[in-house]
N, CA, C and O atoms as a CHARMM CRD file, in Angstrom:
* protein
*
  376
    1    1 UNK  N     80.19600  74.59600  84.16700 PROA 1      0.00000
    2    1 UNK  CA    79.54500  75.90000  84.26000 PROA 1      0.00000
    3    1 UNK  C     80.38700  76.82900  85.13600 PROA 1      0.00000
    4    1 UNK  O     80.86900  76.46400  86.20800 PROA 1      0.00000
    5    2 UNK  N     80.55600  78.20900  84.55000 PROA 2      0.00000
    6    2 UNK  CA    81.32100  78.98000  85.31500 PROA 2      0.00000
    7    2 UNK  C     80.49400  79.57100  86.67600 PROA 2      0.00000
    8    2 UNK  O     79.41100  80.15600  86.65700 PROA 2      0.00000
    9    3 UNK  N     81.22200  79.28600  87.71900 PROA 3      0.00000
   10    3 UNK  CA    81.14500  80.06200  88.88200 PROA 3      0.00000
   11    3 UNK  C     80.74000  81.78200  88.65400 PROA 3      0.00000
   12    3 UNK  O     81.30400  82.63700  87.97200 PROA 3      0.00000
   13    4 UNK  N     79.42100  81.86600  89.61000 PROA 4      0.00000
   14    4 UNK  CA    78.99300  83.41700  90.01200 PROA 4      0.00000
   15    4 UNK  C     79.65100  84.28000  90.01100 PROA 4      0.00000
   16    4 UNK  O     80.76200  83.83600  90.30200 PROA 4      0.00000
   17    5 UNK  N     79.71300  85.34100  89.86000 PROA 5      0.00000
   18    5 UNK  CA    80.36900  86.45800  89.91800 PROA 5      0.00000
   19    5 UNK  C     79.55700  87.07300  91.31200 PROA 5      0.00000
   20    5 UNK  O     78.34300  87.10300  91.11100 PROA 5      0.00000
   21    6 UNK  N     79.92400  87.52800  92.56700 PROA 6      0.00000
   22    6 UNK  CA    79.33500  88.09500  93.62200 PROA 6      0.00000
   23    6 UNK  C     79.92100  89.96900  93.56400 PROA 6      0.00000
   24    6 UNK  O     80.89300  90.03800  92.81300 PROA 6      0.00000
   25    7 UNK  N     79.66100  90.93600  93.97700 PROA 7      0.00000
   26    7 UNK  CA    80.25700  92.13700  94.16400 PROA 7      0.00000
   27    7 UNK  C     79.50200  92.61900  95.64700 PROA 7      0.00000
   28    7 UNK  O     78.29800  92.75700  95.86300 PROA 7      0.00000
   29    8 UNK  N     80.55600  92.80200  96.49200 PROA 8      0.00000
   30    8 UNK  CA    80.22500  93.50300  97.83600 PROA 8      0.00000
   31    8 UNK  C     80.96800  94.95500  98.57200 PROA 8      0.00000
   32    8 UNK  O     82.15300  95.28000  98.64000 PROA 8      0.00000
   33    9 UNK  N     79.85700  95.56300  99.01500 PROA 9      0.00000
   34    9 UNK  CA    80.61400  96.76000  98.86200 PROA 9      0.00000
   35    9 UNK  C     80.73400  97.01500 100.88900 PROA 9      0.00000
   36    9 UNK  O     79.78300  97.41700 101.55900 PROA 9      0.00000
   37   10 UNK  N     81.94900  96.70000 101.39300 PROA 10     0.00000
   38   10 UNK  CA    82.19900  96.33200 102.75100 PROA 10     0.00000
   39   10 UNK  C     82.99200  97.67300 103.35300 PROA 10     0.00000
   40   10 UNK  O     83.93900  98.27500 102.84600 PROA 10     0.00000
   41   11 UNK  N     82.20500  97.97100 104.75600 PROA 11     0.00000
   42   11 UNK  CA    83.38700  98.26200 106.01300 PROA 11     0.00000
   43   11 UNK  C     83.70400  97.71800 107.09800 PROA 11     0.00000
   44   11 UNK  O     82.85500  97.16000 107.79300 PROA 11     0.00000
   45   12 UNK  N     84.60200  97.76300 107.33600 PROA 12     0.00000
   46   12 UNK  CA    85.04000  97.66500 108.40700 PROA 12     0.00000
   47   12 UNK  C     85.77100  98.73000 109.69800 PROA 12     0.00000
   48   12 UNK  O     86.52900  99.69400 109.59300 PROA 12     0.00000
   49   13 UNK  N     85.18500  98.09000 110.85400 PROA 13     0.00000
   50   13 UNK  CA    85.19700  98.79500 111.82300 PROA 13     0.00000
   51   13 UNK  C     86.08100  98.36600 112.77200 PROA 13     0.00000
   52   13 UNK  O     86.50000  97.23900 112.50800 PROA 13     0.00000
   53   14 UNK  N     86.62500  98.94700 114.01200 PROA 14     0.00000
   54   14 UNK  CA    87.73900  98.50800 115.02300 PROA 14     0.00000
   55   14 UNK  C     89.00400  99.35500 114.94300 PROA 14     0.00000
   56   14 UNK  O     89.01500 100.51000 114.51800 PROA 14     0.00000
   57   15 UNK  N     90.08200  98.68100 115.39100 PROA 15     0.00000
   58   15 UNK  CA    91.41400  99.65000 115.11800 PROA 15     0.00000
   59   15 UNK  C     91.78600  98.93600 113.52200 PROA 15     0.00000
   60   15 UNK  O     91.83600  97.71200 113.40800 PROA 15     0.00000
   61   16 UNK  N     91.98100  99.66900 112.58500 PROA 16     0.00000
   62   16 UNK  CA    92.16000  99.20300 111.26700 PROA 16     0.00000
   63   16 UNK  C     92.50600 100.24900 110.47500 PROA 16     0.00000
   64   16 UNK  O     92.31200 100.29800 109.26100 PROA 16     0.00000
   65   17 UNK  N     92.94700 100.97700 111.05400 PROA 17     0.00000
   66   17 UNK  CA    94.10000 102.18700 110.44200 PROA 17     0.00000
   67   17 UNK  C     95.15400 102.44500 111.19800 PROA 17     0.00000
   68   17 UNK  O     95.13600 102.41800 112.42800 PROA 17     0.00000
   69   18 UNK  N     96.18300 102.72300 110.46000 PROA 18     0.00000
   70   18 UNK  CA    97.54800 102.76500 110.70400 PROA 18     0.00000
   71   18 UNK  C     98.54300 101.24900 111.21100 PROA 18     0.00000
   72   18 UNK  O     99.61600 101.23100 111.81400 PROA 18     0.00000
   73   19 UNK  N     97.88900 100.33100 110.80900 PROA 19     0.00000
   74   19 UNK  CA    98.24900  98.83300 110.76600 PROA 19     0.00000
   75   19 UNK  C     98.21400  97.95300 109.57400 PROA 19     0.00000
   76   19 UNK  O     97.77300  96.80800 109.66800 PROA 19     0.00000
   77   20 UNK  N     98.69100  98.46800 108.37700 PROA 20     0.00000
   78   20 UNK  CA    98.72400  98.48100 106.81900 PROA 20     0.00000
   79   20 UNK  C     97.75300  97.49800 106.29800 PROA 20     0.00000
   80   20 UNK  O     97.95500  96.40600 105.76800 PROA 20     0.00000
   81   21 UNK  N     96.43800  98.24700 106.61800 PROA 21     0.00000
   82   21 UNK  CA    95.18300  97.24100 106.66900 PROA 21     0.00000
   83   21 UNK  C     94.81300  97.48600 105.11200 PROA 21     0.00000
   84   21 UNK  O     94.67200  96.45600 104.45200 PROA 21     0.00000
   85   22 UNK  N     94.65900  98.58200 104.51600 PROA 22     0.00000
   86   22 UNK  CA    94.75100  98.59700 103.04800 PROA 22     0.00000
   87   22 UNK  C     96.00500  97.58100 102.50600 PROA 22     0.00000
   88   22 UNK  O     95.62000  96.48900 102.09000 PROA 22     0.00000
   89   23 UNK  N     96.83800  97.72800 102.48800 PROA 23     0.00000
   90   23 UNK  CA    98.23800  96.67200 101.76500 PROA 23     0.00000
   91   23 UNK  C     97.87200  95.68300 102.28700 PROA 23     0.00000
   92   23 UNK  O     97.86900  94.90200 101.33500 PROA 23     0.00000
   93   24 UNK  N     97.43300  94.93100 103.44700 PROA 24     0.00000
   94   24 UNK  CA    97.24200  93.95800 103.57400 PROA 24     0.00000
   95   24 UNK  C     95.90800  93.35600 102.76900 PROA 24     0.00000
   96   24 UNK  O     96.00000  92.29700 102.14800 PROA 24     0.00000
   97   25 UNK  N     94.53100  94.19000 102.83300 PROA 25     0.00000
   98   25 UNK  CA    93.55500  93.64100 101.85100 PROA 25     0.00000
   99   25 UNK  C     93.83800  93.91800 100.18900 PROA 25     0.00000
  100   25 UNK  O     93.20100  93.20000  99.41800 PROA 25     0.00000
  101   26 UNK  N     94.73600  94.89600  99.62700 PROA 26     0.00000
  102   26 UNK  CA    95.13000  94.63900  98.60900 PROA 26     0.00000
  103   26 UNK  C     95.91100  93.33500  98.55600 PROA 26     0.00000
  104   26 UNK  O     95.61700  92.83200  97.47100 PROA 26     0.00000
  105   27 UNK  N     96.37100  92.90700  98.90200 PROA 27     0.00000
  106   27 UNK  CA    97.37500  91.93700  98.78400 PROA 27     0.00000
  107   27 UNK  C     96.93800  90.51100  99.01200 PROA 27     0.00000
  108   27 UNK  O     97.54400  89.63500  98.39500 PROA 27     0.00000
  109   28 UNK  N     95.86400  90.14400  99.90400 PROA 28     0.00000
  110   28 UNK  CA    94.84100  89.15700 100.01800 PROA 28     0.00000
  111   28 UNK  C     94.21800  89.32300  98.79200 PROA 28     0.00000
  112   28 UNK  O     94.65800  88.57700  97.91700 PROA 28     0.00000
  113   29 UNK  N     93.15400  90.21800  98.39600 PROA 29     0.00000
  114   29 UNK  CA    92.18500  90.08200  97.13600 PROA 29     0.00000
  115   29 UNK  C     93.11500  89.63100  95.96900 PROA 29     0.00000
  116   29 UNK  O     92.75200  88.65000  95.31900 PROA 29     0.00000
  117   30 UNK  N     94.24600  90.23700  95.65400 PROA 30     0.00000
  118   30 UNK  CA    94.73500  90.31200  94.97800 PROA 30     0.00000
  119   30 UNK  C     95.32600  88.92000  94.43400 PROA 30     0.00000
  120   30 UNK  O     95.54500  88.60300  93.26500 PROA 30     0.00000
  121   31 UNK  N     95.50700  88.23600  95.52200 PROA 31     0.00000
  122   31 UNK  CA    96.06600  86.33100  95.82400 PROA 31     0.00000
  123   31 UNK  C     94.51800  85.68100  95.47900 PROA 31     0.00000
  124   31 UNK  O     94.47900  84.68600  94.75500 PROA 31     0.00000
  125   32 UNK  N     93.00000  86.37200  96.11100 PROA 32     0.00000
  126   32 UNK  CA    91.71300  85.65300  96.10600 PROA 32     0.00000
  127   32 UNK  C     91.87700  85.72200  94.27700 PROA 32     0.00000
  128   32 UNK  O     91.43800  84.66600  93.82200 PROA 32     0.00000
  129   33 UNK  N     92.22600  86.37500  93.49900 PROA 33     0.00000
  130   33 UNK  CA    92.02300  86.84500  91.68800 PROA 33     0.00000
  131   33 UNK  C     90.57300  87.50800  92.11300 PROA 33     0.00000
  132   33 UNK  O     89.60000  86.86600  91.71600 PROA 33     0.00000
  133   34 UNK  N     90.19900  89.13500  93.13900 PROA 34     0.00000
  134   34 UNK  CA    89.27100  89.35700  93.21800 PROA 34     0.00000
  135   34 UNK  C     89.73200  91.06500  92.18600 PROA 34     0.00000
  136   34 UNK  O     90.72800  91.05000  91.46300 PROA 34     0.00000
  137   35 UNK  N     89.04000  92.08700  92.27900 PROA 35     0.00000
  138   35 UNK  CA    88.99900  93.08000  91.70100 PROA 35     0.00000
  139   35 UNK  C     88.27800  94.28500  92.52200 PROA 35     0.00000
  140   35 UNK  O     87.08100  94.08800  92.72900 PROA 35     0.00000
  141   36 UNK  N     88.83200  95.53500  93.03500 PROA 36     0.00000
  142   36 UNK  CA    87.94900  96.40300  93.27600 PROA 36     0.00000
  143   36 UNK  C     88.74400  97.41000  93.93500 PROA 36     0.00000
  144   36 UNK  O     89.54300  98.01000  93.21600 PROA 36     0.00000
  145   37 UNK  N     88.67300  97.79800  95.48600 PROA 37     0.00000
  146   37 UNK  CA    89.52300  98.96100  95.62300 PROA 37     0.00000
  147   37 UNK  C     89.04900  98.97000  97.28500 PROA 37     0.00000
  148   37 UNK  O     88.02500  98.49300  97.77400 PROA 37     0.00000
  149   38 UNK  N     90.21200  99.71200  97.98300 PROA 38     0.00000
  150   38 UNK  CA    90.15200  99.77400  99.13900 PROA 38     0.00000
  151   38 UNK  C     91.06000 100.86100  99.65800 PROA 38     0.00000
  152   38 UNK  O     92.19000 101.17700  99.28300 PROA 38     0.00000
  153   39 UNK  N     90.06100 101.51100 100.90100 PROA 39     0.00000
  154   39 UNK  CA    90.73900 103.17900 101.27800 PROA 39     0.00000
  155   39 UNK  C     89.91800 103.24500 102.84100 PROA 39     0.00000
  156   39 UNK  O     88.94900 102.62000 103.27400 PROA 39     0.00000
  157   40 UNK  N     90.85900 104.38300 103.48400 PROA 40     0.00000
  158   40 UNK  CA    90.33500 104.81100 104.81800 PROA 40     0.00000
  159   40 UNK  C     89.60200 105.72000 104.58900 PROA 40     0.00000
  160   40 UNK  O     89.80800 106.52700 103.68300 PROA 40     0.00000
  161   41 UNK  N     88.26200 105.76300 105.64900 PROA 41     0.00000
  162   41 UNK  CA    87.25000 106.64800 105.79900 PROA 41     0.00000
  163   41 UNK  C     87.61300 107.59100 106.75400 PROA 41     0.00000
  164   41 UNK  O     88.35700 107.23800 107.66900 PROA 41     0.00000
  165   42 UNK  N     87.14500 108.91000 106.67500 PROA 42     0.00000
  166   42 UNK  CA    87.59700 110.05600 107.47600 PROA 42     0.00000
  167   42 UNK  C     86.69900 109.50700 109.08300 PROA 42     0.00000
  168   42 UNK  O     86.84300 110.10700 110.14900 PROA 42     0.00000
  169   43 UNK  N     86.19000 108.80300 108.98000 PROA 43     0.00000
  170   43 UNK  CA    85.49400 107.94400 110.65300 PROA 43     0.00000
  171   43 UNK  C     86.31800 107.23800 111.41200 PROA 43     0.00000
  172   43 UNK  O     86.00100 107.11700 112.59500 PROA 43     0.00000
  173   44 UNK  N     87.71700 106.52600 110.87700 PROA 44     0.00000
  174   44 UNK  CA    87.91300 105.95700 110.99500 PROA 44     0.00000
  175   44 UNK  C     88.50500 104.29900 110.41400 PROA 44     0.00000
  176   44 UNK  O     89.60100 103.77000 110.23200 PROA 44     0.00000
  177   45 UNK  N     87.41000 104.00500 110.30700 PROA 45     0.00000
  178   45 UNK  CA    87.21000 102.59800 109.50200 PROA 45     0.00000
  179   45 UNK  C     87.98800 102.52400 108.03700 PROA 45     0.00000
  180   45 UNK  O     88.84400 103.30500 107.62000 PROA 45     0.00000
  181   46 UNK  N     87.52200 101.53000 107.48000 PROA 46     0.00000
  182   46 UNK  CA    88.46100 100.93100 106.14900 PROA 46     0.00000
  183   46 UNK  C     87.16900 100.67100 105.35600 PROA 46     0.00000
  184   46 UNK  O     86.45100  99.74800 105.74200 PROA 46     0.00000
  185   47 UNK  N     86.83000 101.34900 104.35400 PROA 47     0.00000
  186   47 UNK  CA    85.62600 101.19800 103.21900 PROA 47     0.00000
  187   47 UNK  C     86.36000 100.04800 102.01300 PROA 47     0.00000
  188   47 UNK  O     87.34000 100.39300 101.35200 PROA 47     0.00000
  189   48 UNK  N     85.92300  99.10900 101.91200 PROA 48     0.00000
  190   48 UNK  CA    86.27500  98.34500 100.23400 PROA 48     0.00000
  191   48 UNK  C     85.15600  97.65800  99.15900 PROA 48     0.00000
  192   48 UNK  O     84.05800  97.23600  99.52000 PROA 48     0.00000
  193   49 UNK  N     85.55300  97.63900  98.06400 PROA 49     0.00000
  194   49 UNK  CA    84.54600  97.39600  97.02600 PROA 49     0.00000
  195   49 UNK  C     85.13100  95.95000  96.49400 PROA 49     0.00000
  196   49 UNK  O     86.25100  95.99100  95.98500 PROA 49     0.00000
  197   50 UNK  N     84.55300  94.84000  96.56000 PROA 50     0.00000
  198   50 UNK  CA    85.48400  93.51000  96.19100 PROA 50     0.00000
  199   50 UNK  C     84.46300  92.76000  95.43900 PROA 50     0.00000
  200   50 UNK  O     83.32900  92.48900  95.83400 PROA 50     0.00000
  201   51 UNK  N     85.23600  92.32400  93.80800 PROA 51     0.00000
  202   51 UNK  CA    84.45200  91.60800  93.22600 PROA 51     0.00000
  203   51 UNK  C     84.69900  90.63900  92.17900 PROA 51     0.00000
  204   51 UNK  O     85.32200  90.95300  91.16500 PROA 51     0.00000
  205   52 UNK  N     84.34500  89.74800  92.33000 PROA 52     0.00000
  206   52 UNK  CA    84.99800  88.00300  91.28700 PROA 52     0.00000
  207   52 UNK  C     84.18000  87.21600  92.25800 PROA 52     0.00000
  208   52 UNK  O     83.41700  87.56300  93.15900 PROA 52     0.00000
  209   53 UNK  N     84.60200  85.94900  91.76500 PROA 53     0.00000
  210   53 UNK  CA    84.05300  84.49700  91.69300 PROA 53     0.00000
  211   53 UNK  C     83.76800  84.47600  93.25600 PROA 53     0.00000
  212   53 UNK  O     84.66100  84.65900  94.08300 PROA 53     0.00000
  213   54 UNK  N     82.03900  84.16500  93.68200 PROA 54     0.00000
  214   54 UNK  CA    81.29700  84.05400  94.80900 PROA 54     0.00000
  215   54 UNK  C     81.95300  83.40400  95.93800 PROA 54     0.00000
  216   54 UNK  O     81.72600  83.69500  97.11300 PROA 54     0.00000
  217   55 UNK  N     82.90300  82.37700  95.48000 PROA 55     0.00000
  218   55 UNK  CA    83.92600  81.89200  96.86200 PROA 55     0.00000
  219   55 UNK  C     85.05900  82.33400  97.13700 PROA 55     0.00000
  220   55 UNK  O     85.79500  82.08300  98.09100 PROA 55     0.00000
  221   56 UNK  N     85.20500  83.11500  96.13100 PROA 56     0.00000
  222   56 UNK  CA    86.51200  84.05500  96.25300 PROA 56     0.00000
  223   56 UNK  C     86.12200  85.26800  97.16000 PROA 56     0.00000
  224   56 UNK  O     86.85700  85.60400  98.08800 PROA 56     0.00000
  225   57 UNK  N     84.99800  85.89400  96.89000 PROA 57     0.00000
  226   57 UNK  CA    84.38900  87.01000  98.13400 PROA 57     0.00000
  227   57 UNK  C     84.06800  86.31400  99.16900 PROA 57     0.00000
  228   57 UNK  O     84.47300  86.79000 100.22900 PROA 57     0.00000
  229   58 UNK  N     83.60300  85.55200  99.22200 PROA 58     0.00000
  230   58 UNK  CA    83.01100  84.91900 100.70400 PROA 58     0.00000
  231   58 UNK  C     84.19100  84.47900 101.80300 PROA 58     0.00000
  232   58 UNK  O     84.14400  84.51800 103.03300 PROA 58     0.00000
  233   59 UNK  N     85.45600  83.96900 100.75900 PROA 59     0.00000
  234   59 UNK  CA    86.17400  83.53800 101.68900 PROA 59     0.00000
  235   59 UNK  C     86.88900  85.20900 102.13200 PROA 59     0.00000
  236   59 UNK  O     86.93000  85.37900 103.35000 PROA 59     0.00000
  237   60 UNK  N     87.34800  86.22300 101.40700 PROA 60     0.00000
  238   60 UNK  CA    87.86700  87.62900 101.40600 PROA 60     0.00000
  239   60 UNK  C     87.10400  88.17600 102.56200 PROA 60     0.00000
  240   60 UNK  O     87.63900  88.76200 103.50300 PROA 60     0.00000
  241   61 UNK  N     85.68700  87.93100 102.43300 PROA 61     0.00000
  242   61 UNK  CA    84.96400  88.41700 103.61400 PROA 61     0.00000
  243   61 UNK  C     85.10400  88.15800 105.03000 PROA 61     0.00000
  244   61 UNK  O     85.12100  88.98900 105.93800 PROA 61     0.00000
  245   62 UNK  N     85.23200  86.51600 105.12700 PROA 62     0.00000
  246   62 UNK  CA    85.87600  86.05500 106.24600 PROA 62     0.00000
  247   62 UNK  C     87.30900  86.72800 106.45600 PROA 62     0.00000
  248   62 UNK  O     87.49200  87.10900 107.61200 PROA 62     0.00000
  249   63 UNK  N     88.33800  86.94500 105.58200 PROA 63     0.00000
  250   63 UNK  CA    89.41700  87.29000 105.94000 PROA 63     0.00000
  251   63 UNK  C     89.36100  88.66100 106.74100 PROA 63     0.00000
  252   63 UNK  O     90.01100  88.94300 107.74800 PROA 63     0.00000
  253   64 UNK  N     88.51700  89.38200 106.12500 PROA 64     0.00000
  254   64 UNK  CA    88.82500  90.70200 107.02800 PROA 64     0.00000
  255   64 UNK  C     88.11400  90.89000 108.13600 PROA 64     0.00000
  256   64 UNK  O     87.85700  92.04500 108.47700 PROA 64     0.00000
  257   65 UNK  N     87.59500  89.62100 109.01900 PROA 65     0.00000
  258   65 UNK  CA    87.22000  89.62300 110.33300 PROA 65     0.00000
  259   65 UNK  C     88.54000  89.43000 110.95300 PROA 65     0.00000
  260   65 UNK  O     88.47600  89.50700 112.18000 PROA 65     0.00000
  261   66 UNK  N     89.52400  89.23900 110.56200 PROA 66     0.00000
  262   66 UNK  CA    90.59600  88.98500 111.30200 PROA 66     0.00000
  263   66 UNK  C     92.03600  90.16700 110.82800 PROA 66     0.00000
  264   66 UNK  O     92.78800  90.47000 111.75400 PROA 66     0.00000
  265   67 UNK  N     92.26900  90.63100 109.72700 PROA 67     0.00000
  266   67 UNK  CA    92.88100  91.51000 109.48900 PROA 67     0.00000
  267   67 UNK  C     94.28200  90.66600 109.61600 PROA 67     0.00000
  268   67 UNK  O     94.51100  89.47500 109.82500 PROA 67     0.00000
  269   68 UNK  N     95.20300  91.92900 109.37500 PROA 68     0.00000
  270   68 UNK  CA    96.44400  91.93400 109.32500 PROA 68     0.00000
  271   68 UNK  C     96.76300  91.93100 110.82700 PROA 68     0.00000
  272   68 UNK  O     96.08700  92.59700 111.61200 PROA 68     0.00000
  273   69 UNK  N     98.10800  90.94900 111.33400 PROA 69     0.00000
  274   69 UNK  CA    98.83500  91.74700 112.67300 PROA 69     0.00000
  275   69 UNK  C     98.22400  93.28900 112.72500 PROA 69     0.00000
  276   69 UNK  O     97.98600  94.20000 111.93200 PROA 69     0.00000
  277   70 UNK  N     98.11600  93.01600 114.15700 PROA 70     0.00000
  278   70 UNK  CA    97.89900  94.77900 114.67200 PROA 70     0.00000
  279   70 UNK  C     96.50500  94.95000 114.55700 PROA 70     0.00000
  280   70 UNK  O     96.08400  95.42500 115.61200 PROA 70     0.00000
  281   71 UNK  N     95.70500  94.79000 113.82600 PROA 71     0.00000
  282   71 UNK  CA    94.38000  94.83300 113.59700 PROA 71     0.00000
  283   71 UNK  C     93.79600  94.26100 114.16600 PROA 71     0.00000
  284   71 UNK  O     93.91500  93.03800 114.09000 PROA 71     0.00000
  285   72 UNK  N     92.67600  94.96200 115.20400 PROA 72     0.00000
  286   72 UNK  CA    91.56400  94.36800 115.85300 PROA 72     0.00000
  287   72 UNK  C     90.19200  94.90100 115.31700 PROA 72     0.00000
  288   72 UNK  O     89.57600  95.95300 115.48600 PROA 72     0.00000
  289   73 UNK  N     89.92800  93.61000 114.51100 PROA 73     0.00000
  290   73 UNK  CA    88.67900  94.32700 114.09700 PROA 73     0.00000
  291   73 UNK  C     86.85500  94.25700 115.03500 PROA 73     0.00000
  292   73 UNK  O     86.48000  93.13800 115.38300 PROA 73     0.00000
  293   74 UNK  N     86.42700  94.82100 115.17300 PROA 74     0.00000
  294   74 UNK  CA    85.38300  94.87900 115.43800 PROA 74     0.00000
  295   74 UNK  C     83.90900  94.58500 115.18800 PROA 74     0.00000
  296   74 UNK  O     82.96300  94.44500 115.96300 PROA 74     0.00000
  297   75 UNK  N     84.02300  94.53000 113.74500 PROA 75     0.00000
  298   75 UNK  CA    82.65700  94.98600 112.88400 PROA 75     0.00000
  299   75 UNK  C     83.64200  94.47200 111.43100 PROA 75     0.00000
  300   75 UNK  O     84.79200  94.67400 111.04100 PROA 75     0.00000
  301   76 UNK  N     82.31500  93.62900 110.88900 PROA 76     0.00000
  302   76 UNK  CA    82.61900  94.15600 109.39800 PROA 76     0.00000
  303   76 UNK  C     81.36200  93.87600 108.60100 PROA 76     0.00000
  304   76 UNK  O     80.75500  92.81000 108.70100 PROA 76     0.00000
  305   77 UNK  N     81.01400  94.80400 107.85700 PROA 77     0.00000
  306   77 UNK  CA    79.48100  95.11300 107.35500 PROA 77     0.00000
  307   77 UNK  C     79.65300  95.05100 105.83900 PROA 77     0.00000
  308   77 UNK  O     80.33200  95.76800 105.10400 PROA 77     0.00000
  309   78 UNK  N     78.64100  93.71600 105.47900 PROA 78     0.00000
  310   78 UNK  CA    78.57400  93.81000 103.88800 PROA 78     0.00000
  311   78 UNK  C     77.59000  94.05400 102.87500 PROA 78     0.00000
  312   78 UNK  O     76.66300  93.34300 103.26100 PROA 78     0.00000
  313   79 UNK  N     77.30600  94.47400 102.08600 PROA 79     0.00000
  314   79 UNK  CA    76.46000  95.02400 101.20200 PROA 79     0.00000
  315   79 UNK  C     76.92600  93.89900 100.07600 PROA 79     0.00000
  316   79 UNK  O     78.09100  93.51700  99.96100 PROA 79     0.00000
  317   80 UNK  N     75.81600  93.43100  99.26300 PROA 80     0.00000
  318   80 UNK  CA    75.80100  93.29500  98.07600 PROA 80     0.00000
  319   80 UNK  C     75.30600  93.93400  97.08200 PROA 80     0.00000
  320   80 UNK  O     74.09600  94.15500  97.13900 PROA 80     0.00000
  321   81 UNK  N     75.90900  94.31900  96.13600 PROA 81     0.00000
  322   81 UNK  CA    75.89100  95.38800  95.12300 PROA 81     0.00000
  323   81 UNK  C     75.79700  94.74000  93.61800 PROA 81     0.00000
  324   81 UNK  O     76.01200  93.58900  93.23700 PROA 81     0.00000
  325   82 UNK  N     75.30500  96.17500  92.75900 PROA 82     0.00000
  326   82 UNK  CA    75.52500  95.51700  91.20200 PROA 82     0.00000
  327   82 UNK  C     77.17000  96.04500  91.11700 PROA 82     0.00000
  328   82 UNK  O     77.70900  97.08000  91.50700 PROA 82     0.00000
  329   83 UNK  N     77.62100  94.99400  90.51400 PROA 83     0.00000
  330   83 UNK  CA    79.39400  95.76000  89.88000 PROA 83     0.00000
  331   83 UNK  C     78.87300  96.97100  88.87000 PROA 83     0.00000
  332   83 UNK  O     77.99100  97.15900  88.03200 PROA 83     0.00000
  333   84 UNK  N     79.99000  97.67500  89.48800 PROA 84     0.00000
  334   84 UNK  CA    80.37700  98.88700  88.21900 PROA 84     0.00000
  335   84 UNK  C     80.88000  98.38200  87.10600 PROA 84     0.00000
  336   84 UNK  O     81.38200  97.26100  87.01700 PROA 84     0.00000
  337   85 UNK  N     80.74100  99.34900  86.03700 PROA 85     0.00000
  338   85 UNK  CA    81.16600  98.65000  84.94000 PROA 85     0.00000
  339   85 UNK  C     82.45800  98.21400  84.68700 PROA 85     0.00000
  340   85 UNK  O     82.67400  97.28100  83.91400 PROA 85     0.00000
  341   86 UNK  N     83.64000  99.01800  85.47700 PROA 86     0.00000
  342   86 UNK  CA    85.00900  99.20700  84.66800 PROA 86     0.00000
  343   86 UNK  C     85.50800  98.91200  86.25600 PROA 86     0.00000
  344   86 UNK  O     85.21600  99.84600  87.00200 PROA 86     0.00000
  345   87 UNK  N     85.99200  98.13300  86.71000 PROA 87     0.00000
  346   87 UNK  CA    86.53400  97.67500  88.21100 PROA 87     0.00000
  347   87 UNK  C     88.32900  98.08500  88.20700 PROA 87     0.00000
  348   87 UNK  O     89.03600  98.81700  88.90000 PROA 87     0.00000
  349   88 UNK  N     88.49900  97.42100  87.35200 PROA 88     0.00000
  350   88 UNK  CA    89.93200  96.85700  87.01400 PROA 88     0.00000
  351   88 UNK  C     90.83800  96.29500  88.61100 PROA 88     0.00000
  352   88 UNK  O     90.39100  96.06600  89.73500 PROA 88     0.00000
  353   89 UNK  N     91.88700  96.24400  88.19700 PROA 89     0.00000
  354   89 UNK  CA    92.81200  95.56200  89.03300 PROA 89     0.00000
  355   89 UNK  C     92.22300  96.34500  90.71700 PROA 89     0.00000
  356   89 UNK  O     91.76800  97.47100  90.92000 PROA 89     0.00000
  357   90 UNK  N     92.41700  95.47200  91.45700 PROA 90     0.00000
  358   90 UNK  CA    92.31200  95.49600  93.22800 PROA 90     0.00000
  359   90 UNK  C     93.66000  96.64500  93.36000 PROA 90     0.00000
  360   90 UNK  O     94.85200  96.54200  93.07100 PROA 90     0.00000
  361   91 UNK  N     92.84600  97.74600  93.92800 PROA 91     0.00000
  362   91 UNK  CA    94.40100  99.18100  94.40400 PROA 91     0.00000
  363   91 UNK  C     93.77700  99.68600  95.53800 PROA 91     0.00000
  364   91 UNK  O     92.57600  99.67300  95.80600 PROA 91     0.00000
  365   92 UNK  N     94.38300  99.97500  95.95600 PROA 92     0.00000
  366   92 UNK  CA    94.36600 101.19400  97.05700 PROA 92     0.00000
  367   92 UNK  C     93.84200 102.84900  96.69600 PROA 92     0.00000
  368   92 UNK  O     94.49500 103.57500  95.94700 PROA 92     0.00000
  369   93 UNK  N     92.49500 103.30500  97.40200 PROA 93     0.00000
  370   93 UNK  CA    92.89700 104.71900  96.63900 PROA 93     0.00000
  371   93 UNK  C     92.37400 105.61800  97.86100 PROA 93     0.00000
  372   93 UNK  O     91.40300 105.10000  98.41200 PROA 93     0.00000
  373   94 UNK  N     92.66600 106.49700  98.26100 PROA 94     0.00000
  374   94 UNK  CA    92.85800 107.82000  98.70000 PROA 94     0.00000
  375   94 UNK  C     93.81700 107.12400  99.82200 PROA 94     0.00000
  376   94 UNK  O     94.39400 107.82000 100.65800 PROA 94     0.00000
């Protein structure tokens, strides 16, 4: 039987801009085979939308308590969501 599909729609909080915290969670999800998108919020923080197979988010989730070098994260807050229809490939956007 195929594994869950989970979709969570996460921020994170702490120093996590200007420490290539987007390229770094593109580049993790992207290794998890997850799908969704990730960008800086004008607050501060790092907003992302991540979604595939339930141990593939859970473990992604754990990852970004710890971030990339340079990154001290603080906070990271998750929502579970319905997926959008059309996700496609894990990018970076604004």
């Amino acid at each position: 039987m195929a594994e869950a599909n989970r979709t969570a729609l996460v921020r994170i909080l702490g120093r996590v801009q200007g420490v290539s915290f987007r390229v770094w969670t593109r580049d993790e999800a992207r290794r998890l085979g997850l799908v969704g998108w990730v960008r800086n919020e004008a607050n501060g923080s790092v907003a992302a939308l991540i979604s595939g197979p339930e141990a593939a988010v859970t473990l992604m989730l754990e990852r970004l308590h710890d971030g990339p070098p340079g990154a001290s994260v603080s906070k990271v807050v998750a929502e579970f969501v319905d997926p959008p229809e059309h996700i496609g490939d894990f990018r970076i956007t604004r």
